[in-house]
C-alpha positions as semicolon CSV with decimal commas, in nm:
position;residue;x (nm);y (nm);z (nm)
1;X;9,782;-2,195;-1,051
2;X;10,021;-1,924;-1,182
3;X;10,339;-1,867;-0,949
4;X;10,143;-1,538;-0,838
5;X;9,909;-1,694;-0,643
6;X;10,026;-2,018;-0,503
7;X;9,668;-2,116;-0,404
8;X;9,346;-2,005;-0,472
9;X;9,068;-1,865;-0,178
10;X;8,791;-2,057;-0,124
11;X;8,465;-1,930;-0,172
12;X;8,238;-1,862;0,161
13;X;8,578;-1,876;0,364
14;X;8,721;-1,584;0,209
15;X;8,754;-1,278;0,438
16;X;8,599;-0,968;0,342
17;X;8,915;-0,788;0,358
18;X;9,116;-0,984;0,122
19;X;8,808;-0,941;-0,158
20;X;8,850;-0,638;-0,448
21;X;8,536;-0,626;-0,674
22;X;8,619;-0,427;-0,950
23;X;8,458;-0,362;-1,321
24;X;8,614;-0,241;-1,662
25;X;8,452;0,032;-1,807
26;X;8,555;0,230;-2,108
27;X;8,419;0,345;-2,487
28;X;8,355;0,116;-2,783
29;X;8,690;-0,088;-2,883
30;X;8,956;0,070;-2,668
31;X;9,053;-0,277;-2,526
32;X;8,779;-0,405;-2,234
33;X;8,753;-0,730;-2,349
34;X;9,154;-0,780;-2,445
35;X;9,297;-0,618;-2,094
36;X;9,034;-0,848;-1,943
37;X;9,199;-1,161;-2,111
38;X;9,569;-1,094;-2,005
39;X;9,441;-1,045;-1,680
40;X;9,285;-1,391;-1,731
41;X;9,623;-1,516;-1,834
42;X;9,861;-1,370;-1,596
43;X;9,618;-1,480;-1,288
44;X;9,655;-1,815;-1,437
45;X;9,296;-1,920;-1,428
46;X;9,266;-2,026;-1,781
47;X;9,473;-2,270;-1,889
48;X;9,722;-2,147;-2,160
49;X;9,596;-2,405;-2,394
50;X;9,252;-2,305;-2,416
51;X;9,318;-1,943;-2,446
52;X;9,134;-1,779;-2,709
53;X;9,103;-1,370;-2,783
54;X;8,805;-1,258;-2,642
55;X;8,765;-1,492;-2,403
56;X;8,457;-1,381;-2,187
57;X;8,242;-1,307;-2,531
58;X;8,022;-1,617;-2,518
59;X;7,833;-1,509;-2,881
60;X;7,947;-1,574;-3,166
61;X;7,812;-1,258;-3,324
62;X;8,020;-1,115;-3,030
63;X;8,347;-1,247;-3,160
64;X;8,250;-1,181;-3,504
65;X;8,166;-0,819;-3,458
66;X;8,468;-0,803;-3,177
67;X;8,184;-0,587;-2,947
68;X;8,066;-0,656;-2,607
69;X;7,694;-0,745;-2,549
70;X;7,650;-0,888;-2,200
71;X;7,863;-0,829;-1,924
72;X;8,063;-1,139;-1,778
73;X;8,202;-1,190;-1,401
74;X;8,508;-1,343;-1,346
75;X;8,694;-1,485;-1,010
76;X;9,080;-1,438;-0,991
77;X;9,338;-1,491;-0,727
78;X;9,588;-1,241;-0,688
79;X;9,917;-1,274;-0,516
80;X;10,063;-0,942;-0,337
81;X;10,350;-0,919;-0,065
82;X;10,277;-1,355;0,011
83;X;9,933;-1,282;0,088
84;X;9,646;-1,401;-0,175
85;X;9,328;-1,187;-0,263
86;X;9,034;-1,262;-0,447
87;X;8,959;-1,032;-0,742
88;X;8,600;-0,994;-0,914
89;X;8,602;-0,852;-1,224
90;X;8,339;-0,790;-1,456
91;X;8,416;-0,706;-1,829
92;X;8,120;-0,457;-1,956
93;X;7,991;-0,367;-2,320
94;X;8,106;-0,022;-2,431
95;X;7,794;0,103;-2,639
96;X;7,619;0,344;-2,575
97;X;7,284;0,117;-2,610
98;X;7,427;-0,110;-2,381
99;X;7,426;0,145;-2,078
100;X;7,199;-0,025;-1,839
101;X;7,439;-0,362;-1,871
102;X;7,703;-0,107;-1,725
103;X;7,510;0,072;-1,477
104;X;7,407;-0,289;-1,390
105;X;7,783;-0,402;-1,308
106;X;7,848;-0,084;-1,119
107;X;7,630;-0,194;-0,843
108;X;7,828;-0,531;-0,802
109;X;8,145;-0,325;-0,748
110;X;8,353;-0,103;-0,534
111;X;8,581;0,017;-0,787
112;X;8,577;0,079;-1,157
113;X;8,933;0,042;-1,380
114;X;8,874;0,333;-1,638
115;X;8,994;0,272;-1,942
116;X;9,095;0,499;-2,219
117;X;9,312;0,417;-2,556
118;X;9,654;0,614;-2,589
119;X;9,599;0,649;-2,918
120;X;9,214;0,819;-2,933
121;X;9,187;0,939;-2,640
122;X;8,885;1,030;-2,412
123;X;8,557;0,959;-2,584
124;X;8,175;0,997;-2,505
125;X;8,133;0,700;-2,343
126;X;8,415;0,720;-2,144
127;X;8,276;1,018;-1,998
128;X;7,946;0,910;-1,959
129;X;8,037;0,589;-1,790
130;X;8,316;0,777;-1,532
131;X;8,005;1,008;-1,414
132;X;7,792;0,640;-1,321
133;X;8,067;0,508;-1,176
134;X;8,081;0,867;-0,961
135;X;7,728;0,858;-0,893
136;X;7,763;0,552;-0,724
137;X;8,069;0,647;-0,498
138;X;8,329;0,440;-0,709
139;X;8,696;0,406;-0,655
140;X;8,818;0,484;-0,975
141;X;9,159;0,388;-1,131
142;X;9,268;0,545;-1,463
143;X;9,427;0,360;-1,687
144;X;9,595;0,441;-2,051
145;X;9,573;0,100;-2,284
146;X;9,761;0,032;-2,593
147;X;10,111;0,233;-2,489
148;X;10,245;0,010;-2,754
149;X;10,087;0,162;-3,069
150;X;10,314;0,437;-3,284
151;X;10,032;0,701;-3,265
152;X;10,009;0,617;-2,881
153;X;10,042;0,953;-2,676
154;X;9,979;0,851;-2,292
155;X;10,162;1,191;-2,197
156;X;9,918;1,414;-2,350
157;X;9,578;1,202;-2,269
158;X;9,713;1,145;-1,896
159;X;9,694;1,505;-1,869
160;X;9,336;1,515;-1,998
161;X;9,243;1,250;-1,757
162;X;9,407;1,380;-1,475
163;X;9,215;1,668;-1,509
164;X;8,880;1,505;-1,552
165;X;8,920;1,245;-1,264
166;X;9,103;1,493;-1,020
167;X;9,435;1,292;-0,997
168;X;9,803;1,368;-1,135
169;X;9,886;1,234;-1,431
170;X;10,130;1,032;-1,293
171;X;9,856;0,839;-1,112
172;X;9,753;0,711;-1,467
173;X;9,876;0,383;-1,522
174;X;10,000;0,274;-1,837
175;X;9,909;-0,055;-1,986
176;X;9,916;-0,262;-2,309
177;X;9,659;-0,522;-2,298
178;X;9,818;-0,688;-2,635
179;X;10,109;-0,768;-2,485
180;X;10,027;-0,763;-2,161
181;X;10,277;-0,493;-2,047
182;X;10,158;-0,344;-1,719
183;X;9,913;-0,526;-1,627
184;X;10,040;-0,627;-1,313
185;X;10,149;-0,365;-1,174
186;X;9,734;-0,270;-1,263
187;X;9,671;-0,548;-1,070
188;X;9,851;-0,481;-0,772
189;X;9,701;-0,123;-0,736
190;X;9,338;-0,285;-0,744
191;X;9,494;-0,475;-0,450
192;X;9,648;-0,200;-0,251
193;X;9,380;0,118;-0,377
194;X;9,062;-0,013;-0,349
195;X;8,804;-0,043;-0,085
196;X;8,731;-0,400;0,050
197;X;8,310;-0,481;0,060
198;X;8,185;-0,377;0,399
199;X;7,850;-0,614;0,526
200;X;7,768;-0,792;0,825
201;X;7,834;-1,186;0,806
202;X;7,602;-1,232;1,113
203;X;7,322;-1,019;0,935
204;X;7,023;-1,155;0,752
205;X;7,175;-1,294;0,434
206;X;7,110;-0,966;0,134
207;X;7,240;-1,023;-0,236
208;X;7,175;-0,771;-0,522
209;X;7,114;-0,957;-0,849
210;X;7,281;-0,789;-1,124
211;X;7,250;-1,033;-1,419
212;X;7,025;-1,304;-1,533
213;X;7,128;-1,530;-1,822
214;X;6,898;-1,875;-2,008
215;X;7,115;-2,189;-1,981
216;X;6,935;-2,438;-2,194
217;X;7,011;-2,718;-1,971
218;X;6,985;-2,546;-1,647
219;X;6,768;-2,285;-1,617
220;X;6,839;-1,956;-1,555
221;X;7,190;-1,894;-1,364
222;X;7,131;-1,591;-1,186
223;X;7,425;-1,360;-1,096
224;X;7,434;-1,199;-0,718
225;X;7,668;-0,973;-0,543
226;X;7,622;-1,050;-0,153
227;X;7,592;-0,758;0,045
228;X;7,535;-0,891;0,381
229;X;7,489;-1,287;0,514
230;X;7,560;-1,590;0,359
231;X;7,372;-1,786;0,120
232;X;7,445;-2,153;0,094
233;X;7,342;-2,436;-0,099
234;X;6,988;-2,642;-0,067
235;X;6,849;-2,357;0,147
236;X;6,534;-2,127;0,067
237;X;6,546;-1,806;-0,056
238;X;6,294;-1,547;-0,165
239;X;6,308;-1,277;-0,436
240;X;6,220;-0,931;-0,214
241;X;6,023;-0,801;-0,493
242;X;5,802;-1,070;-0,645
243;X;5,829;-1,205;-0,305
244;X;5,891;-1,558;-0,501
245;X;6,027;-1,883;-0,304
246;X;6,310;-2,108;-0,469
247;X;6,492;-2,353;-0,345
248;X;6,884;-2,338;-0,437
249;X;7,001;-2,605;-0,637
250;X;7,326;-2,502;-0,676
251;X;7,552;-2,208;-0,612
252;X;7,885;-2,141;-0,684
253;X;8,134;-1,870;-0,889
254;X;8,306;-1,791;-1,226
255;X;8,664;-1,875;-1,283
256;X;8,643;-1,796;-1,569
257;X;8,403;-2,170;-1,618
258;X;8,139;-2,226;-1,354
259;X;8,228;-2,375;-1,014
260;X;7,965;-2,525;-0,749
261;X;8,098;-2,426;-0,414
262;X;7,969;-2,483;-0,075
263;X;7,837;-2,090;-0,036
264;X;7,901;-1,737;-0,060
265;X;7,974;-1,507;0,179
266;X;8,012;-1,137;0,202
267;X;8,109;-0,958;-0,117
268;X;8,170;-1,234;-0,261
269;X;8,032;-1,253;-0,698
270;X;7,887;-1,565;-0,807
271;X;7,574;-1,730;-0,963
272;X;7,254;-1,912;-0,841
273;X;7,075;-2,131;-0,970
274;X;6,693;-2,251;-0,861
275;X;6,584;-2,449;-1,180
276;X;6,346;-2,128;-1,271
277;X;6,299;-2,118;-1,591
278;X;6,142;-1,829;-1,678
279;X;6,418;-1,525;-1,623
280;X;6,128;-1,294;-1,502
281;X;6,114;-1,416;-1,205
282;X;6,446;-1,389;-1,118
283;X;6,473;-0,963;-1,195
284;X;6,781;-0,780;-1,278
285;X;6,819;-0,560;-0,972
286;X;6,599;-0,750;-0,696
287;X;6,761;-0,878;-0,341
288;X;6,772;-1,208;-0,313
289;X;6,738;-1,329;0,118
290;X;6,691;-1,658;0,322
291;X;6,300;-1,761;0,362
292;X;6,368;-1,904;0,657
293;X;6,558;-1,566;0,852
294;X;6,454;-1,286;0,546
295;X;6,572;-0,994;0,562
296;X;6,358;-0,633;0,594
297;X;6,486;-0,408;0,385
298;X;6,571;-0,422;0,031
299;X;6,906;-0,325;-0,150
300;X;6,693;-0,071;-0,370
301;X;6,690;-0,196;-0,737
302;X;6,760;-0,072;-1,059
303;X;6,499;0,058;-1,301
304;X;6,364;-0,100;-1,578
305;X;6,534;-0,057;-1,891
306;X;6,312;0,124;-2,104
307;X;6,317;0,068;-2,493
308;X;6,368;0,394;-2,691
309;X;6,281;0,249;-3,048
310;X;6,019;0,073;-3,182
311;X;6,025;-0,111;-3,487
312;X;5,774;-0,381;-3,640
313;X;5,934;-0,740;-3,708
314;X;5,713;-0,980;-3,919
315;X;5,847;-1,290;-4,061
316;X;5,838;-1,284;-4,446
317;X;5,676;-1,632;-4,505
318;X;5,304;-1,571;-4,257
319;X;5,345;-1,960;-4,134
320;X;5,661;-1,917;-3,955
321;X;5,470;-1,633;-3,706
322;X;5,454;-1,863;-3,437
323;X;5,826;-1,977;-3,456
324;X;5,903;-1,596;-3,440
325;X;5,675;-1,577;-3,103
326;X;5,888;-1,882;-2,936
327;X;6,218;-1,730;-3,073
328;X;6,110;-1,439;-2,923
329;X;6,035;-1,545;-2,607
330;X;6,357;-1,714;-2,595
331;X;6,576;-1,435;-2,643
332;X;6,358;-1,272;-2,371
333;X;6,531;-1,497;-2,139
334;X;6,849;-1,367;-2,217
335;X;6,785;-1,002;-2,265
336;X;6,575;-0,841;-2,010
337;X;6,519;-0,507;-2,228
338;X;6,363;-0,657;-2,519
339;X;5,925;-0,580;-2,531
340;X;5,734;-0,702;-2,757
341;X;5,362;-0,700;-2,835
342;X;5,156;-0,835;-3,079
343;X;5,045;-0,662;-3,449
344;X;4,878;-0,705;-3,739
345;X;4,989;-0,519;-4,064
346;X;4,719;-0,524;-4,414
347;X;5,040;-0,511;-4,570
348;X;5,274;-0,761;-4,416
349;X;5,071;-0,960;-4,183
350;X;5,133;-1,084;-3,844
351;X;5,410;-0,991;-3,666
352;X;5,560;-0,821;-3,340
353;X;5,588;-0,464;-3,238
354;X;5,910;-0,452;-3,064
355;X;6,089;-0,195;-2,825
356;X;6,491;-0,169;-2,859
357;X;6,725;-0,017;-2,655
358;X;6,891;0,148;-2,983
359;X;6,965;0,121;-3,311
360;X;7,261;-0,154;-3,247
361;X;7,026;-0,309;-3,033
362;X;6,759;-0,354;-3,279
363;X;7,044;-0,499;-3,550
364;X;7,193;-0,752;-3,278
365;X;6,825;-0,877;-3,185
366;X;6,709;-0,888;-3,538
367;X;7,048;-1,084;-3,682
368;X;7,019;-1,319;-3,338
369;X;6,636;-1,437;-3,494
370;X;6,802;-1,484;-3,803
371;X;7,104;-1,687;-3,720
372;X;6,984;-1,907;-3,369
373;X;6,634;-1,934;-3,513
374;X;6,678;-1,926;-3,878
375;X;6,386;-1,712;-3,981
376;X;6,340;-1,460;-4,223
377;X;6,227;-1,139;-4,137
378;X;6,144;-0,763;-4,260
379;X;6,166;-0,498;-3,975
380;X;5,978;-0,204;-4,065
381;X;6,074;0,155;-4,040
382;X;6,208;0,206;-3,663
383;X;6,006;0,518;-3,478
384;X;6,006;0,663;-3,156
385;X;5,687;0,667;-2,899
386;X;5,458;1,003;-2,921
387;X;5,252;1,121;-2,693
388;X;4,889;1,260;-2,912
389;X;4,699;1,521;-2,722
390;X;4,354;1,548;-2,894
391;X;4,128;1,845;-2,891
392;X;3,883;1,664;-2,623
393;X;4,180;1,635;-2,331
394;X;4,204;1,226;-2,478
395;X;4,603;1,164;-2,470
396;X;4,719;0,841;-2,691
397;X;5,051;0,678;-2,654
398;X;5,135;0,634;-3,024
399;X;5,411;0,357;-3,082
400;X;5,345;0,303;-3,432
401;X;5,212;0,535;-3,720
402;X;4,880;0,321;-3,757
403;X;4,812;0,416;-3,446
404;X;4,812;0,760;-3,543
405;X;4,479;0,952;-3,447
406;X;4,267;1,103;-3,741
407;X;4,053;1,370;-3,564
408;X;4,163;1,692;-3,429
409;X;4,520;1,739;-3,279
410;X;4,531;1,965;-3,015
411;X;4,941;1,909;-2,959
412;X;5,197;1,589;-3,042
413;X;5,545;1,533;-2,770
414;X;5,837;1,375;-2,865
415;X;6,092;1,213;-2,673
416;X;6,398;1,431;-2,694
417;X;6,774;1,340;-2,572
418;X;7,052;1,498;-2,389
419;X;7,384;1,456;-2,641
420;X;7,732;1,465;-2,553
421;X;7,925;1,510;-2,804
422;X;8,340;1,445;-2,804
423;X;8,514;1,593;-3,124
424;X;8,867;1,783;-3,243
425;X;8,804;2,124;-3,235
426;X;8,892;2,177;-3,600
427;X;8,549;1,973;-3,626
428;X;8,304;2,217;-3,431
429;X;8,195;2,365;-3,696
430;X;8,038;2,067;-3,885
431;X;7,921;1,935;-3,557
432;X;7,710;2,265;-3,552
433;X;7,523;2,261;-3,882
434;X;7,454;1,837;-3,855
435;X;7,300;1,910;-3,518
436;X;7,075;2,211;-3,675
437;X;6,980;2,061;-3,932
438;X;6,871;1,816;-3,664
439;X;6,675;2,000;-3,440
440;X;6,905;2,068;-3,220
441;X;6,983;2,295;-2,916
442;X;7,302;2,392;-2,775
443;X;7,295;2,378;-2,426
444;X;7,648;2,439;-2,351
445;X;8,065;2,347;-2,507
446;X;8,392;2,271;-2,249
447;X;8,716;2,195;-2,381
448;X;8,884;1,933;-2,249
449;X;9,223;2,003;-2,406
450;X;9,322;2,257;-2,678
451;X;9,230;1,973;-2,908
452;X;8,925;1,871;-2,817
453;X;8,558;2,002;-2,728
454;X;8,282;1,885;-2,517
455;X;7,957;1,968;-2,688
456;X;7,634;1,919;-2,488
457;X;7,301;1,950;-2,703
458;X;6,889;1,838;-2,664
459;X;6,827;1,667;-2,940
460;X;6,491;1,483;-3,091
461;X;6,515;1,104;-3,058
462;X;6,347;1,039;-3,366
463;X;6,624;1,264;-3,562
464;X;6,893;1,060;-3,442
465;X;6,792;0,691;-3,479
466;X;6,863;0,670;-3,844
467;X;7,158;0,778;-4,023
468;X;7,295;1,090;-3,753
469;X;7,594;0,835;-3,634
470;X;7,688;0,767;-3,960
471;X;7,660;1,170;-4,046
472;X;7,846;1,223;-3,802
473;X;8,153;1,035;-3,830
474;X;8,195;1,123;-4,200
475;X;8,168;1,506;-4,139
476;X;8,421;1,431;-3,869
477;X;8,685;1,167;-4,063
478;X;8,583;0,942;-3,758
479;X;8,675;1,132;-3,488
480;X;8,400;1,218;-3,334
481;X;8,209;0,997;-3,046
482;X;7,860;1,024;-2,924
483;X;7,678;0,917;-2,593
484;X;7,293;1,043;-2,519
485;X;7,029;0,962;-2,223
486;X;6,672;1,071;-2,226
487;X;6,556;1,370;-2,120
488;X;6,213;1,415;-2,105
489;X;5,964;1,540;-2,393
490;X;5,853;1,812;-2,560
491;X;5,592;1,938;-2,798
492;X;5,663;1,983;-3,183
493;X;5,499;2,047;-3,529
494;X;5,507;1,686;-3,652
495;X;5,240;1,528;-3,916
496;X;5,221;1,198;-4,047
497;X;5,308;1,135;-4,360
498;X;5,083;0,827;-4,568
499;X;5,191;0,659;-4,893
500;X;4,899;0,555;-5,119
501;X;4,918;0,291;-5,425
502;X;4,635;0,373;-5,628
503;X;4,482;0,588;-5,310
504;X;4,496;0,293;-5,103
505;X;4,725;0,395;-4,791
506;X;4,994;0,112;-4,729
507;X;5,084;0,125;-4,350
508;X;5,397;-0,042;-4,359
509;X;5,504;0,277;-4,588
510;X;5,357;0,516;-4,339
511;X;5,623;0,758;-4,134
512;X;5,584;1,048;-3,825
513;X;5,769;1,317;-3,975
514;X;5,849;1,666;-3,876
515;X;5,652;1,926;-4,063
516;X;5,967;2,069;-4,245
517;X;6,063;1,747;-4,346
518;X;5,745;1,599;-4,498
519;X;5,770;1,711;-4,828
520;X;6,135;1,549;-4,868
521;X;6,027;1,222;-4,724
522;X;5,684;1,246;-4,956
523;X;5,911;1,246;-5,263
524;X;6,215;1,069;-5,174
525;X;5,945;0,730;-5,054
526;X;5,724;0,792;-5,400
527;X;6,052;0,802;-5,614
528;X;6,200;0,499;-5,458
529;X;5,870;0,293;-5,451
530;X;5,838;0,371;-5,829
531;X;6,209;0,225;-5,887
532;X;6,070;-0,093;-5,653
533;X;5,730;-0,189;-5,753
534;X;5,717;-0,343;-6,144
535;X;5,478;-0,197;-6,415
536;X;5,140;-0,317;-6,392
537;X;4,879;-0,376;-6,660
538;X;4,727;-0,058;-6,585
539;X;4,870;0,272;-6,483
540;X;4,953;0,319;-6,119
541;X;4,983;0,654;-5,907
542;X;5,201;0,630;-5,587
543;X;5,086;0,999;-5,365
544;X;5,263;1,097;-5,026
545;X;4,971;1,243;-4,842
546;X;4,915;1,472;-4,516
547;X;4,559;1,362;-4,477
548;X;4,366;1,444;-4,727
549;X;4,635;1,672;-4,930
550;X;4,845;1,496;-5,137
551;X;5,214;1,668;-5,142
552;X;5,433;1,445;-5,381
553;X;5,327;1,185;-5,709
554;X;5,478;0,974;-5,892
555;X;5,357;0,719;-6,182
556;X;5,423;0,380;-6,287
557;X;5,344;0,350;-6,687
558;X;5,094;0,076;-6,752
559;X;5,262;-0,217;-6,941
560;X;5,122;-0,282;-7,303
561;X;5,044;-0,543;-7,552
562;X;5,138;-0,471;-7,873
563;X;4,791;-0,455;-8,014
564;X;4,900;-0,399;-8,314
565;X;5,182;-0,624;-8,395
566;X;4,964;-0,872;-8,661
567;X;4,817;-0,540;-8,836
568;X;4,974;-0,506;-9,204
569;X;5,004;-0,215;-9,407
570;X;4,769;0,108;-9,302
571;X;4,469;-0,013;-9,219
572;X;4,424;0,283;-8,968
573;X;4,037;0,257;-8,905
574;X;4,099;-0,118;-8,804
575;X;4,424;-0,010;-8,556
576;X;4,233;0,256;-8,407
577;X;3,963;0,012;-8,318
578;X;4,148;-0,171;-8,180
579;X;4,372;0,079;-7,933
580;X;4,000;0,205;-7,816
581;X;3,942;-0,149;-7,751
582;X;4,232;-0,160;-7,509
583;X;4,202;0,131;-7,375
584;X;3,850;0,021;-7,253
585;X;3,987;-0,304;-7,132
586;X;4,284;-0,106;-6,904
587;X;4,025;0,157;-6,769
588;X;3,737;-0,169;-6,649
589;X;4,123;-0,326;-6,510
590;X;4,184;0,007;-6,310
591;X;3,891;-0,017;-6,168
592;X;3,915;-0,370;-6,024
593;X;4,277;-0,395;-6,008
594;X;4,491;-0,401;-5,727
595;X;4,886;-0,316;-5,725
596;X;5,070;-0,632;-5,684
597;X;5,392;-0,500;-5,478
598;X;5,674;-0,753;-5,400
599;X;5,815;-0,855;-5,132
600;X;6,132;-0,704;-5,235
601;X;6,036;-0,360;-5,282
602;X;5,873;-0,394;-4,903
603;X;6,264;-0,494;-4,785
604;X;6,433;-0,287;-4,969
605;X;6,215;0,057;-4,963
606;X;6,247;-0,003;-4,548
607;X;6,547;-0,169;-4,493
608;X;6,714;0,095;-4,685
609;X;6,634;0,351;-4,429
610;X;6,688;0,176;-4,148
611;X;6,988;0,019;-4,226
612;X;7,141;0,347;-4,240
613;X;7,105;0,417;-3,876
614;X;7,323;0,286;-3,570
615;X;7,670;0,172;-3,551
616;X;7,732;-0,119;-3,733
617;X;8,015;-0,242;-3,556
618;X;8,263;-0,117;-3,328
619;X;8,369;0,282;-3,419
């Protein structure tokens, strides 16, 4: 052990009052993960040896990308005034896809260490994760990371968060998680500032679950918060929801590796595990009790996670389709938001219709099936759900343009988001038009300093998915952050848009477009297809079409034989002969043909488009 805590609490005989459950919650790459490893280091849990950056981050497309994914709990002792506490910490992801993992973690906790970088400053999801941790009645501590950059100005941003949080900036504490300065003085405060858990030991034992992970070997290792009771090991429990009897195999806690233990008691963070292996039945947000003394009343759960794009995966070689179901139902174990259904495409095949939680989302799942399962896929143009009211009352849930109705459209809703918007004022402007341009509505702007603006708009969902991150940080030289939630739906002029080779409509091609827009997309799909697809023996028309009115063309020139190439001299009755001859030949091939279009120009013409959208890595 470190010289600050001479010996570490054991779990289930560890007093309520000497435990602090905390979490670390801040935006995208202002130091979660590093602040979380010098705490590591200074609480000596992990030997000095086996340090590595990043510690927590099992993935390696975690590491590689230096983002967050799944939250990870931690045990620490903590020395303060010769008395030792148990801290619980739980590093969290910082994207704004990656909200319910947060919201998740807050539910574990008492207090939340707010983090925000010296240098940037307050940022959307700084805000938006302060007002979850407020919902739920939080302690929260401010804190100003990386004090020891040059462009570091903790005076002017403590002022800023003073402001927000209610507190004097002198409350803010100032930290470097690099080089560790400050960080236990941070520590201390969690000791002395927040709230200890409150639950009855003698109660009926109650533990929220608020993580589920697939160990390969094990199971699934469930991670529980206890509320009230004790659970303890070889004893029956039941899952309050499914209403599901296990028998606990093991149980034990994080530090940082995992460590059987003889129980847990009241507010005390570890993991169970009951040799389940599907993670289903053990559900993010469920109470866990004893079957043989349950308890009554529930902890009240968390809500589903529901996906807000939809995008088709389908392996590019048809015979690995059932290696993409099992790799899909194996990163279902891990990730509790991914959906997936069935589909069947006449122009790629079989694959999956899958829900995401975002952009990001989609790009982590779809690399994951790459790189753990070594498949190739194509992942067709992402969309948003839409809600088809037909002239006859009939309302169809439309997840993918195929399933667009033909007959009479009486309305069409789209799912529309609240933005927030963080950006230097100098930016507003630009802000402004991108979000008109959009679709968007202003509902309301605060400054939060004379620098920057708070800008609150509704936006459409399906305007933002693509390329409006990337719009918007280039308008903005970077400076400008973005968090949104749903909010509801509303009704809009949308149409959708068909592409037809040879006036055959290709559904992997087909798009849900607003009215305005169709035209553009019409061309800009025809033009690129044309660039994609090679010439043919015959001529072949690529239309964008609105039903049955075609609203942009373009044509790919028939490849030809030189006919001619043994003639000699100017025997012209003999070449004429035989260019009829070939023209014949091309208009019988026409009729029979059909356009051979690559695989490529299927990757390219979508990936091209949805590549564009999300943020790649950490902004």
């Amino acid at each position: 052990m470190s010289p600050m805590a001479r010996n570490a609490l054991q779990p289930h005989a560890t007093p309520p009052d000497l435990i602090r459950n905390f979490c670390i919650i801040a935006h995208i790459d202002h130091g979660k993960s590093t602040l979380a490893d010098r705490m590591l280091q200074i609480t000596g849990i992990v030997d000095p040896r086996a340090m590595r950056a990043q510690y927590l981050d099992r993935m390696d497309i975690e590491r590689e990308r230096g983002i967050t994914i799944k939250s990870q709990a931690v045990r620490m002792p903590w020395e303060v005034d010769e008395v030792t506490y148990c801290l619980n910490m739980i590093d969290t992801p910082g994207h704004v896809d990656f909200t319910y993992e947060v919201s998740r973690s807050l539910a574990a906790c008492e207090g939340a260490v707010l983090l925000v970088d010296a240098a940037q400053g307050i940022e959307a999801q700084t805000l938006a994760n302060l007002y979850l941790a407020m919902e739920k009645n939080l302690h929260i501590i401010p804190v100003l990371n990386k004090i020891d950059l040059p462009a570091a100005q903790p005076e002017k941003y403590a002022e800023e968060l003073a402001g927000l949080i209610g507190c004097e900036p002198e409350d803010c504490l100032r930290v470097s998680g690099k080089t560790g300065g400050g960080v236990e003085p941070l520590l201390n405060k969690i000791v002395r500032d927040l709230p200890a858990p409150v639950g009855d030991p003698n109660a009926p034992a109650r533990a929220i679950i608020f993580d589920s992970v697939y160990d390969t070997y094990r199971g699934v290792v469930t991670y529980v918060r206890v509320v009230d009771g004790n659970l303890n090991p070889r004893e029956k429990i039941v899952m309050m929801s499914t209403k599901a009897t296990h028998e606990l195999l093991e149980i034990g806690v994080i530090s940082p590796e995992p460590v059987a233990c003889k129980g847990l008691g009241v507010g005390e963070v570890g993991y169970l595990i009951t040799g389940v292996k599907d993670v289903r039945q053990s559900r993010v947000g469920d109470t866990v009790t004893n079957a043989s003394k349950p308890a009554t009343k529930d902890l009240g759960g968390y809500r589903d996670p529901k996906p807000m794009v939809f995008s088709g995966l389908y392996p590019i070689d048809g015979s690995d389709y059932p290696d993409l179901r099992d790799a899909l139902d194996r990163l279902k174990l891990n990730d509790a938001a991914l959906i997936y259904e069935p589909e069947t495409s006449a122009a790629l095949g079989f694959g999956f219709r899958v829900g995401f939680l975002g952009m990001l989302h989609l790009e982590i799942v779809r690399e994951r099936l790459e790189r753990e399962f070594d498949l190739d896929l194509i992942s067709t143009l992402p969309n948003v759900v839409y809600e088809v009211k037909l002239d006859d009352g009939k309302v169809i849930t439309v997840t993918n343009p195929s399933e667009f109705p033909d007959g009479k459209i009486g309305e069409i809703s789209e799912p529309v988001v609240r933005a927030t918007i963080l950006a230097p004022s100098e930016f507003i402007g630009s802000v402004m038009e991108l979000c008109q341009t959009r679709r968007g509505t202003l509902l309301g702007m605060d400054y939060l300093s004379e620098e920057r603006v708070e800008m609150r708009y509704t936006l459409p969902l399906a305007e933002i998915v693509f390329d409006f991150f990337d719009q918007m940080k280039s308008k903005t030289r970077g400076y400008a952050s973005l968090d949104y939630e749903p909010d509801g739906d509303q009704t809009a002029d949308l149409v959708k848009v068909d592409i037809l080779l040879q006036g055959e409509a290709v559904d992997a091609f087909s798009s849900i477009v607003h009215k305005d827009k169709a035209y553009s997309y019409g061309v800009m799909m025809a033009s690129k297809l044309r660039e994609l697809i090679p010439r043919q023996q015959f001529e072949v028309p690529i239309q964008a079409a609105i039903g049955a009115r075609i609203i942009a063309r373009e044509t790919i020139r028939a490849m030809r034989k030189d006919v001619l190439a043994k003639c000699y001299g100017g025997d012209i009755t003999r070449k004429r002969k035989l260019l009829e001859k070939q023209k014949e030949g091309k208009k019988r091939m026409k009729m029979v043909g059909r356009v051979e279009v690559p695989q490529e120009a299927f990757i390219a013409a979508l990936s091209n488009d949805a590549a564009s959208g999300g943020d790649r890595t950490k902004k």
